[in-house]
C-alpha positions as CSV (number, residue, x, y, z in Angstrom):
1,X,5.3,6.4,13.7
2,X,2.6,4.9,10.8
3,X,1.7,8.3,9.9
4,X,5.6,9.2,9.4
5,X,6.2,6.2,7.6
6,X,3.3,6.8,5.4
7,X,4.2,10.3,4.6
8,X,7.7,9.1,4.0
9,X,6.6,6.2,1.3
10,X,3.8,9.1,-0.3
11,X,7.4,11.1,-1.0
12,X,9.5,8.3,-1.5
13,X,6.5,7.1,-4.2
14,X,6.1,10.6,-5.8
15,X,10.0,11.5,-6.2
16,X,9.6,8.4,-8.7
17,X,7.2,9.7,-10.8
18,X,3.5,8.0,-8.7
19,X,0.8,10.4,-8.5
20,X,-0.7,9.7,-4.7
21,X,-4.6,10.1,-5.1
22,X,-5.5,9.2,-1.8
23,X,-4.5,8.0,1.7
24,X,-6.0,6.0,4.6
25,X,-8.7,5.3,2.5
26,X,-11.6,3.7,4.9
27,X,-14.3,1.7,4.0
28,X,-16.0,-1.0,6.6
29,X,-14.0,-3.9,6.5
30,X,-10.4,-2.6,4.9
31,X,-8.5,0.3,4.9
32,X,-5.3,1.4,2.1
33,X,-2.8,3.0,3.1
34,X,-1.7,4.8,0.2
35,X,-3.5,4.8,-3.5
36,X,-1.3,5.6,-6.1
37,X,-1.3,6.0,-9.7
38,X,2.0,4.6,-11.6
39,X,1.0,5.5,-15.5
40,X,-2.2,3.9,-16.0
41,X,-2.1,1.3,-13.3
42,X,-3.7,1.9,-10.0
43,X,-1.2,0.9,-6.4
44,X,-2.6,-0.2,-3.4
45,X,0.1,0.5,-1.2
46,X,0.1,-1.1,2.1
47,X,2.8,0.4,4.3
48,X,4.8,-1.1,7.4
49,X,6.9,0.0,9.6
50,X,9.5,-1.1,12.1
51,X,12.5,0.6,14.0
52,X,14.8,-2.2,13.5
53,X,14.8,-5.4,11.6
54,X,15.8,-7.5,14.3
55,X,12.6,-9.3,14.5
56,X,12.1,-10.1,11.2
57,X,10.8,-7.9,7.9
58,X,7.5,-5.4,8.5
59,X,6.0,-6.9,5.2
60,X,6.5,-10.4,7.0
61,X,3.5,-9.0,9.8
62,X,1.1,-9.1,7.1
63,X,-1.2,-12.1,7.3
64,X,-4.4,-13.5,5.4
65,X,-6.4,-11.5,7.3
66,X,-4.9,-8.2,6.6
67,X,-4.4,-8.9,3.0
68,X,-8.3,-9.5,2.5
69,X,-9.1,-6.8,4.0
70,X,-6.9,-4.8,1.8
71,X,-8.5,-6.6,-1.1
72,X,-12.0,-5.4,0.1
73,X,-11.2,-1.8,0.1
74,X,-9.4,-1.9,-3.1
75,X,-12.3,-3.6,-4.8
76,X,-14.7,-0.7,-2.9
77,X,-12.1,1.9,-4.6
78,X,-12.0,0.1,-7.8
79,X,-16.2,0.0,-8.5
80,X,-16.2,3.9,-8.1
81,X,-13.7,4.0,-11.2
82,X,-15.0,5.4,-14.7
83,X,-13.0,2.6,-16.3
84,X,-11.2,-0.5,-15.0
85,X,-7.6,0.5,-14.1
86,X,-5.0,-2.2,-14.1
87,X,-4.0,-2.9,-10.2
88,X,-1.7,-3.9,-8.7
89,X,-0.8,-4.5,-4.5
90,X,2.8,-3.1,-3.0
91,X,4.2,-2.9,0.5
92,X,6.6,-0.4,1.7
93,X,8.6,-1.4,4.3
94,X,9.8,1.4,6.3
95,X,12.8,0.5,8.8
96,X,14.4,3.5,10.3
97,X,15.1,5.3,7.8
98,X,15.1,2.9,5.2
99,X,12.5,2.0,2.6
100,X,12.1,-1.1,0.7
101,X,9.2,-0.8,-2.3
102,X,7.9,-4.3,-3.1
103,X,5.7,-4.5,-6.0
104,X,3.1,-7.1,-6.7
105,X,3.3,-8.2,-3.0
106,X,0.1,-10.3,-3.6
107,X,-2.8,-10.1,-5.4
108,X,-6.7,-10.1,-5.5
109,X,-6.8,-13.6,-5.0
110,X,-5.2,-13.6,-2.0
């Protein structure tokens, strides 16, 4: 199901103009879901999924934790940049069929 939903968001993203350069980027300590360029700023895109939201939103399941560990990879991805890109971190919450973008769901202080 996370590898549907991610392939889903990557389309969802590029129908509205986002170039994906990578997914499930991997580094020790973090992974991104989807990486995606939006003119010349730089999305971390962390997706979630959920078949129903009966139990709450999927973006609601990411915690401290999990945001840090975002963070880490993205600032791993960001040193290996020419330049420094303006960045920014989304969430895609996938429910059913359904997909809810959220940009600037936190940021690299969190």
């Amino acid at each position: 199901q996370a590898r549907a939903a991610e392939q889903a968001v990557a389309k969802y993203l590029e129908r509205r103009g986002y170039e994906i350069l990578a997914s499930n980027f991997r580094r020790r300590g973090g992974e991104i879901d989807l990486v995606a360029r939006q003119g010349e700023r730089l999305c971390f895109v962390e997706v979630r999924a959920r078949s129903t939201a009966d139990f709450g939103r999927p973006a609601e399941t990411i915690g401290r934790a999990k945001r840090r560990r975002i963070v880490h990879a993205a600032r791993v991805y960001l040193s290996r940049q020419r330049a420094e890109p303006i960045a920014r971190f989304d969430v895609a919450e996938v429910v059913g069929d359904s997909i809810e973008y959220i940009e600037n769901a936190f940021d690299l202080d969190d």
